[in-house]
C-alpha positions in Angstrom: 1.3 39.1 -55.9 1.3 38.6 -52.0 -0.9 36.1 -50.2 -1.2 36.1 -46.5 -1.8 33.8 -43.7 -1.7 33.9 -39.8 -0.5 31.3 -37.4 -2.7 30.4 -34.5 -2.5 28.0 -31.4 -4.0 28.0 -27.9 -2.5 31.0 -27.0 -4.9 32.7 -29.4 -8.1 30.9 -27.7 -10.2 29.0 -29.5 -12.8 31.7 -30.9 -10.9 33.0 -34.1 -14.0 32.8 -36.5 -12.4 31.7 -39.2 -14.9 33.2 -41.6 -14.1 36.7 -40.8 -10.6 35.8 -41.2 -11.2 34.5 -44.9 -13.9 37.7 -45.4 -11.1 39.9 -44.6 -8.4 38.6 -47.5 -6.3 36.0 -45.8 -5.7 32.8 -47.8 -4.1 30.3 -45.3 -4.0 29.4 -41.5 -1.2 27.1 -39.5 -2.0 26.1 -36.5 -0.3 24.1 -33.6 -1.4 20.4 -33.6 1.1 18.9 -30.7 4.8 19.5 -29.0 7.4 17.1 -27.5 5.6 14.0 -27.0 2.9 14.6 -25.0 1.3 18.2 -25.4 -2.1 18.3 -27.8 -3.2 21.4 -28.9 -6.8 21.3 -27.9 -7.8 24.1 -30.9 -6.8 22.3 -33.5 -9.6 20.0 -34.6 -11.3 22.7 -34.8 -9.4 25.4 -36.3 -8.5 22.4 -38.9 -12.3 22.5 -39.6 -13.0 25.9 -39.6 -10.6 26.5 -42.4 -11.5 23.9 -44.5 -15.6 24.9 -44.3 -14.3 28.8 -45.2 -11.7 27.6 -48.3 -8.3 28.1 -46.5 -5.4 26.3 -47.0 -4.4 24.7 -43.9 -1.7 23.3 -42.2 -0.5 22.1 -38.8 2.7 21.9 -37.2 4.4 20.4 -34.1 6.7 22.2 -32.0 9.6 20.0 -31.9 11.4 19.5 -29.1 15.2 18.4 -28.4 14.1 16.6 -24.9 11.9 13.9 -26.4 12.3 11.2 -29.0 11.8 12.5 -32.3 10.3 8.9 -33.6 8.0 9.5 -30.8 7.1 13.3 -31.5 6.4 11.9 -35.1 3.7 9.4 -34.1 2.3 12.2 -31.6 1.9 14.7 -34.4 0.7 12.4 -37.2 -2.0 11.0 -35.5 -3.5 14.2 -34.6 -2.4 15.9 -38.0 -5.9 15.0 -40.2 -6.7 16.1 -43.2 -3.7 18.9 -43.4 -0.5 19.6 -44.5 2.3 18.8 -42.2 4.9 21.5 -40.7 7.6 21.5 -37.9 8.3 24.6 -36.1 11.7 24.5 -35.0 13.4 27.0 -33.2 14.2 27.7 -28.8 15.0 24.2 -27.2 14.9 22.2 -30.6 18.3 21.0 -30.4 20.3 20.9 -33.6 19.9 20.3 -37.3 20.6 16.3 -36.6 17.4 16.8 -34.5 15.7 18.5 -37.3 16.3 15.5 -40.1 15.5 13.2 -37.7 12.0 14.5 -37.2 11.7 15.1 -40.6 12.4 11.0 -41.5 10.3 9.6 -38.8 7.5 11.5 -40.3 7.5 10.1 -43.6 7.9 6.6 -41.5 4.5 7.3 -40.7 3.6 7.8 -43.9 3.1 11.9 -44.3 5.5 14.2 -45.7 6.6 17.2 -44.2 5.8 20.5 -46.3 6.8 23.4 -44.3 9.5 24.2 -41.6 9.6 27.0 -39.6 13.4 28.0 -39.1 13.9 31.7 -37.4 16.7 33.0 -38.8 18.5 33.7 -35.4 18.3 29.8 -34.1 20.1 29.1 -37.6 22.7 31.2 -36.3 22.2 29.5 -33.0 22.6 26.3 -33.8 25.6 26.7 -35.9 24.4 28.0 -39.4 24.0 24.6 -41.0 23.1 23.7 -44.6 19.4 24.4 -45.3 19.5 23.4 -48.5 17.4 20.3 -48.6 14.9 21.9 -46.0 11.1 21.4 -47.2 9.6 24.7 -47.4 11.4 27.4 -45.3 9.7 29.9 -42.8 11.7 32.4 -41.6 10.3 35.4 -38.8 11.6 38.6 -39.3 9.4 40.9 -37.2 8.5 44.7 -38.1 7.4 47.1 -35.1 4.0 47.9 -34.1 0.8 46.4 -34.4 -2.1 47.1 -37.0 -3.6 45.4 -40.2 -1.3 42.6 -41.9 -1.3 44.8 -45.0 -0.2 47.7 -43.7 2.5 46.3 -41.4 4.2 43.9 -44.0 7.7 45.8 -45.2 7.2 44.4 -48.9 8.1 41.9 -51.1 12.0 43.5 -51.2 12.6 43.7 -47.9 15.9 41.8 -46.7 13.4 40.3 -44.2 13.2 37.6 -47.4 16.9 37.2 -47.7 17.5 33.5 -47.6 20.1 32.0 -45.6 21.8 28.2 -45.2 21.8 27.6 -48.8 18.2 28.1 -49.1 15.9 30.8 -50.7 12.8 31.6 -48.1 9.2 30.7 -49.0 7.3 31.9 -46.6 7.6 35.2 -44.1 6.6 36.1 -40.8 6.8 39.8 -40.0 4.5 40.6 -37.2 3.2 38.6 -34.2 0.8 41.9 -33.9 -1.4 41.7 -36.7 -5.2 42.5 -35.9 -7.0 39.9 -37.7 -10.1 39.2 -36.7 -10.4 40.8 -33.6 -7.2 39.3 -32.3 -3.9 40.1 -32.4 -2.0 37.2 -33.8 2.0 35.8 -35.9 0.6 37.2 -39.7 2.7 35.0 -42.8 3.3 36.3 -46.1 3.5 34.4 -49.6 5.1 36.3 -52.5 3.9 34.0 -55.3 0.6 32.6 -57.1 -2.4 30.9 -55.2 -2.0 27.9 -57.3 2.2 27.9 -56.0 1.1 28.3 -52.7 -1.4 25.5 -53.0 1.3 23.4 -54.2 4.0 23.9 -51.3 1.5 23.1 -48.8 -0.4 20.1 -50.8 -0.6 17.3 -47.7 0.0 14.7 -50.4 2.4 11.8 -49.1 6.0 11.2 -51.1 5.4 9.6 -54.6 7.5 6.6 -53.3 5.0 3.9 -51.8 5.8 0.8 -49.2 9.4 0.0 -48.4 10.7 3.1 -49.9 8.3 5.6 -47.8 10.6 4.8 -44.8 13.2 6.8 -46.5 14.2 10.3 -46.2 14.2 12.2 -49.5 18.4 12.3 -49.1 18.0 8.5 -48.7 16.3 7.9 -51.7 18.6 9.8 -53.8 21.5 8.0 -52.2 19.6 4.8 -53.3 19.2 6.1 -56.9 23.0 7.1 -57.5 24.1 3.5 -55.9 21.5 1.7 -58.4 22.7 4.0 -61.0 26.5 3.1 -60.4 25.7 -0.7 -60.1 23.8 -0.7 -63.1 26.5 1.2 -64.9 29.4 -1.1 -63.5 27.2 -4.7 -64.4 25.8 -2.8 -68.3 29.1 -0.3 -69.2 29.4 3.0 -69.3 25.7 3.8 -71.1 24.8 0.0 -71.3 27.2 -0.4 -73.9 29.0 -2.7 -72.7 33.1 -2.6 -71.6 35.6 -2.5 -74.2 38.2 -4.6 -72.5 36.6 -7.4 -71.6 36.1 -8.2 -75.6 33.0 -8.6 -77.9 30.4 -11.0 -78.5 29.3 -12.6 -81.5 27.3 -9.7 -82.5 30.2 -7.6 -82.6 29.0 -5.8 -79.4 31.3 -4.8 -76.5 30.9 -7.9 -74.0 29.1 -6.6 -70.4 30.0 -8.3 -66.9 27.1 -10.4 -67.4 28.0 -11.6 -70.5 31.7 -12.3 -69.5 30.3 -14.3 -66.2 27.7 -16.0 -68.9 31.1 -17.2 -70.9 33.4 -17.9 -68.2 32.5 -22.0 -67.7 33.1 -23.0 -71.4 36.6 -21.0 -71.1 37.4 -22.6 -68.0 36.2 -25.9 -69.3 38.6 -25.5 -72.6 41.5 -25.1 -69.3 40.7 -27.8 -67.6 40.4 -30.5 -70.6 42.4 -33.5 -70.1 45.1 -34.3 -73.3 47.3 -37.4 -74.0 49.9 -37.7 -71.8 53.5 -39.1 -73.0 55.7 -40.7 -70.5 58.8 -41.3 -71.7 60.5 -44.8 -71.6 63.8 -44.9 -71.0 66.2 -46.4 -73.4 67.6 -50.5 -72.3 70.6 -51.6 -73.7 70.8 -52.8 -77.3 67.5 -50.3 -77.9 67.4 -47.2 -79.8 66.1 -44.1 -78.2 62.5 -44.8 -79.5 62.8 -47.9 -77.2 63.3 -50.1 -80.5 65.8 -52.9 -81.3 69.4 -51.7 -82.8 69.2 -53.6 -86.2 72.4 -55.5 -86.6 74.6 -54.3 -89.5 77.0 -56.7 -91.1 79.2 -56.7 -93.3 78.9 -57.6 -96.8 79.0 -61.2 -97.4 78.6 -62.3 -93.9 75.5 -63.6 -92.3 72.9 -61.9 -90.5 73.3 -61.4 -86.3 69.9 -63.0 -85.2 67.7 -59.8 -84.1 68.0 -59.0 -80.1 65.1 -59.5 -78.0 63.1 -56.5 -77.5 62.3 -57.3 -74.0 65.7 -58.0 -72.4 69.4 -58.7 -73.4 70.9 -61.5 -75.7 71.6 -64.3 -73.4 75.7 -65.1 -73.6 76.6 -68.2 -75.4 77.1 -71.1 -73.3 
């Protein structure tokens, strides 16, 4: 199943009727909402309107540009964005992929998330073919010659027009900026997928994560995930099971970090504990090595030698 779109901006005026466009089998409409950080597409408002009141999906992008602040093009574009999927068109002059991301993360600063980018295939090549692969929602323009009805000008779901590129399969296609739609000649898109999938891509619903966390790039909060995961792993074991060498507890269970911090006072207590100390006295004359007196021995029949003192010698005999 195919589903297609056009892309509109001032330089289509401001009298697309919508309606007609809808009466005549299209299913969505992007149209320009700002670029750099100062240009407002005056048709948007009510283009964004228009589409709504007829049932199309909608969605508005901002032309990004490499010679402005991208935090800046970010507050531009969000606060005249509405009620309407978000897209970034970046191709001539957008400066490179670092450009690109940058965009992309002051965005969901302000709270929106991006859904679609518009990446020709030839600035890819342009700017360095750089890894796509983490790109919300690629457009890619491929143009086929002539103008005439969308229908009869698109080459088919098989052409290599849908070839993806920078790691990244392509969602949506542009093949003509001559379609008459209408009345007007205008950029015609094409979906190769269900209504309800291409209501999903371009749902304007913010990133699940709310507060601190919506400041982050999707790349960022996977990087936050796997460090949380690690320290987790590193505090718990492998599995929360604990580490092997750092013993078991008294449930028989493999001991965490936690646990072996939890321990570590009572075994550095049992280190620390202060036990008798011996100082050695040592041995005065007339003492035995236990700091005793030498008993006397005499021979048999003879009197007994009067015992030593135990404090100092036997004073001499005057």
């Amino acid at each position: 199943m195919t589903i297609f779109g056009i892309d509109i901006s001032n330089n289509n005026g401001p009298d697309i009727d919508l309606a007609e466009v809808a009466r005549e089998g299209f299913r969505f409409v992007f149209g320009k909402v700002s670029e750099g950080n100062g240009f407002i597409d005056y048709t948007w408002p009510g283009y964004r309107a228009a589409a709504h009141a007829n049932g199309l999906l909608v969605a508005g992008y901002h032309y990004l540009r490499a010679d402005s602040d991208p935090a800046d093009q970010a507050r531009l574009f969000t606060t005249h964005l509405g009620d309407a999927a978000a897209m970034v068109d970046f191709e001539a002059n957008s400066g490179g992929i670092e450009t690109f991301w940058a965009f992309i993360d002051a965005v969901h600063a302000c709270g929106h998330r991006i859904a679609l980018s518009y990446i020709p295939r030839w600035y890819w090549q342009q700017i360095g073919c750089p890894d796509l692969s983490r790109v919300p929602g690629l457009i890619q323009s491929s143009y086929v010659a002539g103008s005439g009805p969308a229908s009869a000008l698109y080459p088919g779901d098989g052409t290599t027009f849908w070839n993806g590129f920078g790691g990244r399969a392509v969602d949506i296609l542009q093949f003509t900026d001559q379609a008459w739609v209408a009345g007007h000649s205008v950029d015609a898109n094409a979906f190769a997928g269900s209504f309800d999938r291409l209501q999903a891509l371009l749902s304007p619903a913010p990133t699940t994560t709310q507060g601190a966390l919506m400041a982050l790039s999707d790349a960022q909060q996977t990087d936050l995930f796997e460090k949380v995961q690690e320290i987790w792993e590193q505090l718990r074991g492998p599995q929360g099971q604990g580490w092997p060498q750092l013993g078991r507890n008294s449930q028989g269970q493999n001991r965490t970090i936690v646990d072996a911090v939890a321990e570590l006072p009572g075994e550095i207590a049992g280190l620390i504990a202060p036990a008798a100390v011996v100082v050695p006295v040592p041995p005065v004359s007339g003492a035995s090595a236990t700091g005793g007196p030498i008993p006397a021995v005499s021979a048999p029949g003879a009197a007994a030698a009067p015992a030593a003192s135990t404090t100092e010698d036997p004073k001499p005999a005057v």
